[in-house]
C-alpha positions in Angstrom: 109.9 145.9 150.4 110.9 146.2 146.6 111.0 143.1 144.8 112.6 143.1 140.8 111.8 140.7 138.5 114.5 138.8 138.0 114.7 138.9 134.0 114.7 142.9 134.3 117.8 144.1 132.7 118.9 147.4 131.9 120.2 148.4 128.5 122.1 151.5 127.3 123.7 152.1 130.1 125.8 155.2 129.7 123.5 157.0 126.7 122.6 155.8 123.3 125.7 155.5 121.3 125.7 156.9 118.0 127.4 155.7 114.9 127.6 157.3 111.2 128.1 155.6 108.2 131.5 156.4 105.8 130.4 154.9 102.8 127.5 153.4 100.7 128.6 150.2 97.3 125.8 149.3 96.1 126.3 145.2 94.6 124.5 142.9 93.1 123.3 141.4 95.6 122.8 144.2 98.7 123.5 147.7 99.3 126.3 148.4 101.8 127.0 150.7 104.5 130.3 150.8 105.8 130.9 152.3 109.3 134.3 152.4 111.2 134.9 149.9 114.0 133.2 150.7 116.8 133.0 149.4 120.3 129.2 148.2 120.1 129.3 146.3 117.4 132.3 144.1 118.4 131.2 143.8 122.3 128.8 142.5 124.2 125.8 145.1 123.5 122.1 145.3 124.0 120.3 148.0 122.9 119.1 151.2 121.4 121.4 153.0 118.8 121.3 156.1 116.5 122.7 155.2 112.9 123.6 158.1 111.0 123.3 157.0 107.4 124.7 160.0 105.5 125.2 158.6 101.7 122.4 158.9 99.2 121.7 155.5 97.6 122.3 156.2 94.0 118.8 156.5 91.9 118.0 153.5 90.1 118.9 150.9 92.0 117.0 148.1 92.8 114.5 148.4 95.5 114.6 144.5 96.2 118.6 144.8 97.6 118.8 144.4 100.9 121.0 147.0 103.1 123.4 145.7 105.4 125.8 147.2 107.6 129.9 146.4 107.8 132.3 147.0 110.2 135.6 145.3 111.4 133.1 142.5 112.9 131.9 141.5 109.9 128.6 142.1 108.4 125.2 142.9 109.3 121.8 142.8 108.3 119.2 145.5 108.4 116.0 144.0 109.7 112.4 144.7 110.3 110.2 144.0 113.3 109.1 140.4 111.1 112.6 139.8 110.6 112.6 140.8 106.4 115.4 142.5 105.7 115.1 146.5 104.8 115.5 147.0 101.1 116.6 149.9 98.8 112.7 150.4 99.2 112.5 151.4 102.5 115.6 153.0 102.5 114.2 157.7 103.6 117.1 158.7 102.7 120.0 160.0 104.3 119.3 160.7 108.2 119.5 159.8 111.8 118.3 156.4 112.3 116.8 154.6 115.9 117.8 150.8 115.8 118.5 148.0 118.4 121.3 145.6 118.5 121.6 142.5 120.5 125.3 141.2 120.2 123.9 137.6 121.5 121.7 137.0 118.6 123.2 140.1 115.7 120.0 141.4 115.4 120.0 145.1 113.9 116.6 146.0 113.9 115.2 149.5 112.4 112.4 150.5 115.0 109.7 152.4 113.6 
């Protein structure tokens, strides 16, 4: 007899979606990534995602702004595991991206 926990819960259900940025502004107060609306960001979505950032972030821009991610729901912030947002700093450059987005809370945390 099989018994699951009761808090299991499966996520990504279907594959990992994947989403590419269209554009980068950089502002005076974050950098932003602008990505067409998209079905996991205004539903109710838990889990893994591949962001394909493909804008450069233009040299010389300050490596304290935060980058942040809009879409047609509004916008988001790029975390860390702590919670800190990810800055111009930690910013590869342009590439695939592994995240995870929880609609309930709006986190969109970089993994790794």
């Amino acid at each position: 007899k099989v018994m699951l926990n009761q808090y299991l819960f499966y996520s990504n259900r279907g594959g990992i979606p994947r989403i590419e940025t269209e554009s980068v502004v950089v502002g005076t107060s974050s950098v932003d990534f602008t990505i067409a609306s998209r079905k996991v960001f205004g539903s109710q979505f838990s889990g893994l995602i591949l962001l394909k950032m493909s804008q450069i972030i233009p040299s010389g821009t300050t490596a304290t702004l935060p980058l942040t991610i809009t879409s047609a729901s509004g916008v988001k912030n790029i975390t860390k595991y702590d919670g800190a947002n990810v800055t111009v700093a930690d910013y590869k450059g342009a590439g695939i991206y592994l995240m995870y987005y929880d609609s309930n809370t709006g986190v969109l945390q970089l993994i790794g």
